[in-house]
C-alpha positions as CSV (number, residue, x, y, z in Angstrom):
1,X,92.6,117.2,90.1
2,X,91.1,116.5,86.6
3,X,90.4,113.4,86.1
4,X,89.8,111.5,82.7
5,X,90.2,107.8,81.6
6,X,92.4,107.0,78.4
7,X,90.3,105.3,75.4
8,X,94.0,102.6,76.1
9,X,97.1,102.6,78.1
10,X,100.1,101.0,75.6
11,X,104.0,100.8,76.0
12,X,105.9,103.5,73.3
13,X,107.9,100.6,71.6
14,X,107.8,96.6,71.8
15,X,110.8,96.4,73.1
16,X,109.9,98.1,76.3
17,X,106.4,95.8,76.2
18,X,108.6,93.0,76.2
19,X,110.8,93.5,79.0
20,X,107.6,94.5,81.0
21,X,106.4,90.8,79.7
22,X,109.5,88.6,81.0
23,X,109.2,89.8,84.3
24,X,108.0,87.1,86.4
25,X,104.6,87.7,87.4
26,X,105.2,87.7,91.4
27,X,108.5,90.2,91.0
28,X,108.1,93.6,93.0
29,X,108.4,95.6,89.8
30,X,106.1,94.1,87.8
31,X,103.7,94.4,90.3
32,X,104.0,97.8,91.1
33,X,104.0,98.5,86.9
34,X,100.8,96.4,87.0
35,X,99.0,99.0,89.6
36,X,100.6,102.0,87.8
37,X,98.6,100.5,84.4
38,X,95.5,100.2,86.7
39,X,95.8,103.8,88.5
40,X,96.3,105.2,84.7
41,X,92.9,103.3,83.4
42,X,91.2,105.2,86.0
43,X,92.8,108.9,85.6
44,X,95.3,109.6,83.4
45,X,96.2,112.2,85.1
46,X,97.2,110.6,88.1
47,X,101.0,111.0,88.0
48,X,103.0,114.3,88.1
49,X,103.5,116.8,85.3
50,X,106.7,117.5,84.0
51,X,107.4,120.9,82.6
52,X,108.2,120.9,78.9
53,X,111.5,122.2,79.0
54,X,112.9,119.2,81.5
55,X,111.9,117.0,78.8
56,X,114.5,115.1,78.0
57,X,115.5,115.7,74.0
58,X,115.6,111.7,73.5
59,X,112.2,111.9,73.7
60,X,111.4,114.7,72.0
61,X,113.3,113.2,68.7
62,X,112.3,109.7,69.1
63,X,108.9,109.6,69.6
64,X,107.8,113.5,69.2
65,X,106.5,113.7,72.5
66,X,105.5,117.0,73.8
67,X,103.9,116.3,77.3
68,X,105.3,114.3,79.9
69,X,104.2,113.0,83.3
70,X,106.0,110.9,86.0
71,X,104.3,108.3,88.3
72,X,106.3,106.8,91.5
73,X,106.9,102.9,91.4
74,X,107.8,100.9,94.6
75,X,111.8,101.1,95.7
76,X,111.9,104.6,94.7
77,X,111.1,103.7,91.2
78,X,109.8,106.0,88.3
79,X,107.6,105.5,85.7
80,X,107.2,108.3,83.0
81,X,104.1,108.6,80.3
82,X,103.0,110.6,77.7
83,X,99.3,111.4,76.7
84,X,98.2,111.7,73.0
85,X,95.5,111.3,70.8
86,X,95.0,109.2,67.7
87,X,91.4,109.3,65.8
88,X,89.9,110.9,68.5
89,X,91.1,108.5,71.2
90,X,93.1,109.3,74.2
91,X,96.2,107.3,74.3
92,X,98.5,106.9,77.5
93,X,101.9,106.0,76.1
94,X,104.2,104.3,78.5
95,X,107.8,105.8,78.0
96,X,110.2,104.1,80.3
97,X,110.4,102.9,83.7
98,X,113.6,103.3,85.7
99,X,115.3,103.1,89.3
100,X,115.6,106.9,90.7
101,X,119.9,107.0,89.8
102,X,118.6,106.2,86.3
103,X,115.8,108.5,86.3
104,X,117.8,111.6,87.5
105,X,120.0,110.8,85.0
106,X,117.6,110.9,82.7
107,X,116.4,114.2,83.4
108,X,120.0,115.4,83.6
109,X,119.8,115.9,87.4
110,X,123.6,114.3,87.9
C-alpha cells in the first residue's frame, strides 16, 4: 500500500464542516469521523479507491473532482474523499459522510 501524508485534511464546503462541528463531542459518529481525520493524516491513501466512472456526476460538476476514495465509519457508515493539490501541497478534501442506504444511493446502487 503507498502510503503518503496530506500537507491538510479539510471538509469540501462549510456547510459540511459545520454539521461535523454540532455534533456532540461523545456521539458515535463524530467519533468515528474524528479517527477517520486521524487515519487520513497518517496515509492518505488509507481508504478504498473508487473507479472514475462510479463517480457520482454531483461531484464531478460541483466541485470538479476527478479521484475519489471511500473510507468505512462505525454502523456501516461511509465516508468518501478526494485528493488534490494546491501550490504544491496535498490536500485531502472531505466530500460527504453518509449511512450505507444513503451511500448506495449515492453511487446509484438502488
Amino acid at each position: 500500500m503507498f502510503v503518503k501524508k496530506p500537507d491538510k485534511v479539510i471538509f469540501i464546503n462549510d456547510f459540511l464542516e459545520e454539521s461535523f462541528n454540532k455534533l456532540q463531542d461523545n456521539n458515535w459518529l463524530k467519533k468515528s469521523l474524528r479517527k477517520a481525520i486521524e487515519d487520513f493524516k497518517e496515509n492518505a491513501f488509507c481508504g478504498e479507491r473508487i473507479h472514475k466512472y462510479l463517480i457520482p456526476k454531483i461531484y464531478i460538476k460541483d466541485y470538479g473532482i476527478d479521484n475519489l476514495w471511500w473510507y468505512p465509519l462505525a454502523n456501516a457508515w461511509r465516508l468518501v474523499y478526494s485528493i488534490t493539490t494546491k501550490d504544491q501541497s496535498m490536500l485531502l478534501m472531505i466530500v460527504e459522510y453518509f449511512n450505507h442506504k444513503d451511500y448506495e444511493r449515492r453511487f446509484g446502487y438502488h
